[in-house]
VOGU-3710 file (C-alpha; in Angstrom, 3 decimals, decimal comma):
1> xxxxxxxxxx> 195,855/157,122/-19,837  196,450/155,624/-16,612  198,208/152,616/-18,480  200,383/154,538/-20,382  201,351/156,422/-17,220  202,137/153,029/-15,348  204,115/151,959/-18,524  205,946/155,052/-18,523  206,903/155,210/-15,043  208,022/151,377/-15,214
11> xxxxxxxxxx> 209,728/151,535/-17,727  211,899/155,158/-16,893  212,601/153,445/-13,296  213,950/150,075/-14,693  216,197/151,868/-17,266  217,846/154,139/-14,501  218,471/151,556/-12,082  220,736/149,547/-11,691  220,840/145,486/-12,391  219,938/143,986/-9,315
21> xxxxxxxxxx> 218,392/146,924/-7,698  214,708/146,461/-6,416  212,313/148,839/-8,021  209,970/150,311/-5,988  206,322/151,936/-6,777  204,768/154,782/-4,391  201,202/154,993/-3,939  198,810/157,650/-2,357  195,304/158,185/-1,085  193,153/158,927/1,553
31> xxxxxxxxxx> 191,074/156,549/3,306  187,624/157,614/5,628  186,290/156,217/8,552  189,323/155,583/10,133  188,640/156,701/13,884  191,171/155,164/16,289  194,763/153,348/16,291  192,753/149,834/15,957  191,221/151,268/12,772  194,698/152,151/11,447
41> xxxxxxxxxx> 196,361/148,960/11,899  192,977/146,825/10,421  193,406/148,715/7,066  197,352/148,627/6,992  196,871/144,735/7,458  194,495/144,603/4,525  196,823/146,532/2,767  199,603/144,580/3,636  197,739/141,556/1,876  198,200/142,970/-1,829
51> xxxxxxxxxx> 200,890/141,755/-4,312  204,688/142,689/-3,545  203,344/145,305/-0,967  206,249/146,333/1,141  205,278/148,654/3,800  201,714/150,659/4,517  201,867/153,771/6,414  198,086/155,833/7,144  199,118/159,324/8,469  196,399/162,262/10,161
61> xxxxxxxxxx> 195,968/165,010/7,283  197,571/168,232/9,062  195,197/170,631/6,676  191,977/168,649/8,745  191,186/166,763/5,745  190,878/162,427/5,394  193,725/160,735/6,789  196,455/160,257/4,240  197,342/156,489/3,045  200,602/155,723/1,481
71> xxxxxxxxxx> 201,742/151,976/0,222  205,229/150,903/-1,375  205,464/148,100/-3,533  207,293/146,461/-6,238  203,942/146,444/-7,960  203,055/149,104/-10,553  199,749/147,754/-11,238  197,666/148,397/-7,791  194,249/149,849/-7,847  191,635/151,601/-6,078
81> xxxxxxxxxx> 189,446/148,686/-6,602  192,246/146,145/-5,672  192,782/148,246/-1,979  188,539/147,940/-1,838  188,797/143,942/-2,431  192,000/143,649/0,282  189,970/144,936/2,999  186,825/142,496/2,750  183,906/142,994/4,819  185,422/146,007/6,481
91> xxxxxxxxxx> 184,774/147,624/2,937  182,064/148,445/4,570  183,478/150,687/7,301  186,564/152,193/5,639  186,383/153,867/2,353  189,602/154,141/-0,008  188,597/157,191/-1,419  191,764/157,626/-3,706  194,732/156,000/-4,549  197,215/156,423/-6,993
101> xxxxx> 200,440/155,617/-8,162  202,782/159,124/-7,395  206,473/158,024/-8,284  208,339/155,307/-9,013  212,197/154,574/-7,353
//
């Protein structure tokens, strides 16, 4: 299901765009253990490391809740599991809890 979701979602942003116009994929999540501005940056540089990643931004949650982890990319195939592998050993500090592709544009 989460395939044909990706497929769908690629293919309905490629045919309304226009030729030469990047594509762009919208993922979000929520990430634990993050504590302090040096935590933030650590996982938005391991972020930063996956295929055609173009910006990471990790936000507070306002409802009190895991902070909030959003990645664009020209990618439509990211995972949980690939965001796990990109941050290494600190796998073992921060936990992606979620992540998942929202919109494509």
């Amino acid at each position: 299901m989460k395939h044909l979701l990706t497929l769908l979602l690629s293919l309905i942003t490629i045919a309304s765009c226009n030729a030469g116009d990047p594509v762009t994929f919208v993922y979000q999540g929520e990430v634990a253990g993050i504590m302090c501005i040096h935590c933030t940056n650590k996982v938005e540089a391991a972020m930063k490391k996956l295929p055609d990643v173009q910006s990471v931004k990790i936000t507070r949650n306002e409802k009190g809740g895991l902070p909030r982890l959003e990645i664009i990319a020209t990618n439509a195939r990211i995972t949980r599991e690939d965001a796990v592998k990109a941050l290494g050993d600190d796998a073992k500090m921060y936990d992606i809890r979620s992540l998942k592709l929202v919109k494509a544009k």
